[in-house]
N, C-alpha and C positions, 0 to 999 in steps of 0.2 A: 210161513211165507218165505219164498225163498231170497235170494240177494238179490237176484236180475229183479225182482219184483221195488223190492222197496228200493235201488238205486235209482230205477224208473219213477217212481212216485215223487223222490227227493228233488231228481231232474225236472220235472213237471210243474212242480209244487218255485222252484226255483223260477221256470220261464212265467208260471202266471204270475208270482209276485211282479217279477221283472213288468212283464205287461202291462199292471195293476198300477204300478210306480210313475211309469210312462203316461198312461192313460186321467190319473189324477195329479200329474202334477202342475204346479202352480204357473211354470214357464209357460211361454206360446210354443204349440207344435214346431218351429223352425228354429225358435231358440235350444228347440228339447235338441231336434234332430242336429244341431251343429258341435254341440255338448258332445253328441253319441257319437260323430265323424271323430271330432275332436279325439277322444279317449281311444279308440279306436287309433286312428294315426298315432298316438305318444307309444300305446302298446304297439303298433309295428316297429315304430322307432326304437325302443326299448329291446325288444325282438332282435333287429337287425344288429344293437350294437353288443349283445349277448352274443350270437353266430358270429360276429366277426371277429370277438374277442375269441373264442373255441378255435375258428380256423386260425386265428396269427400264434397260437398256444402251439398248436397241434404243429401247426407249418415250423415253428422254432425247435420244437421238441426234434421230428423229422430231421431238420439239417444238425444236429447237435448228434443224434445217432448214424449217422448218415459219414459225418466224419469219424467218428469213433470204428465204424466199421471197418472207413479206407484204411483207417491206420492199423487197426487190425489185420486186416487182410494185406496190406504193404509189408507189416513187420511176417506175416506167415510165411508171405511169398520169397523176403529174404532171406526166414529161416532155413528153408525146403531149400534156396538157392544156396547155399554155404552146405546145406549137409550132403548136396548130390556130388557138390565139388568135390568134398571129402571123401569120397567115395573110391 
């Protein structure tokens, strides 16, 4: 049996529980369905403040090399300038 096969089955086997879960559970259909919105909304929530945390990382890191660079290329640019003088 290959993998595509049985990840498929695993996947499958996961949506009917899922279904199965839904379909007998004890709540009223609107209580179930507000539950699902619910979860649903905290994971976007959770989601968004994951990516925002990655970009403000990313974006710090950025201006932290970003200066490192100018200052590098400031001290090159002087070096080159003093050694043409020398010249």
């Amino acid at each position: 049996m290959s993998t595509g096969k049985i990840v498929l089955g695993v996947l499958a086997g996961i949506a009917a529980g899922a279904a199965i879960g839904v379909l007998v559970a004890p709540d009223k259909g609107a209580n179930t369905r507000k539950k699902i919105k619910q979860s649903g909304a905290d994971l976007a929530d959770d989601l968004k403040e994951n990516v925002t945390s990655v970009v403000d990382n990313i974006t710090h890191k950025f201006a932290r090399y970003k200066g490192t660079v100018k200052e590098n290329l400031d001290h090159g640019v002087t070096s080159l300038s003093d050694e043409i003088s020398t010249m």
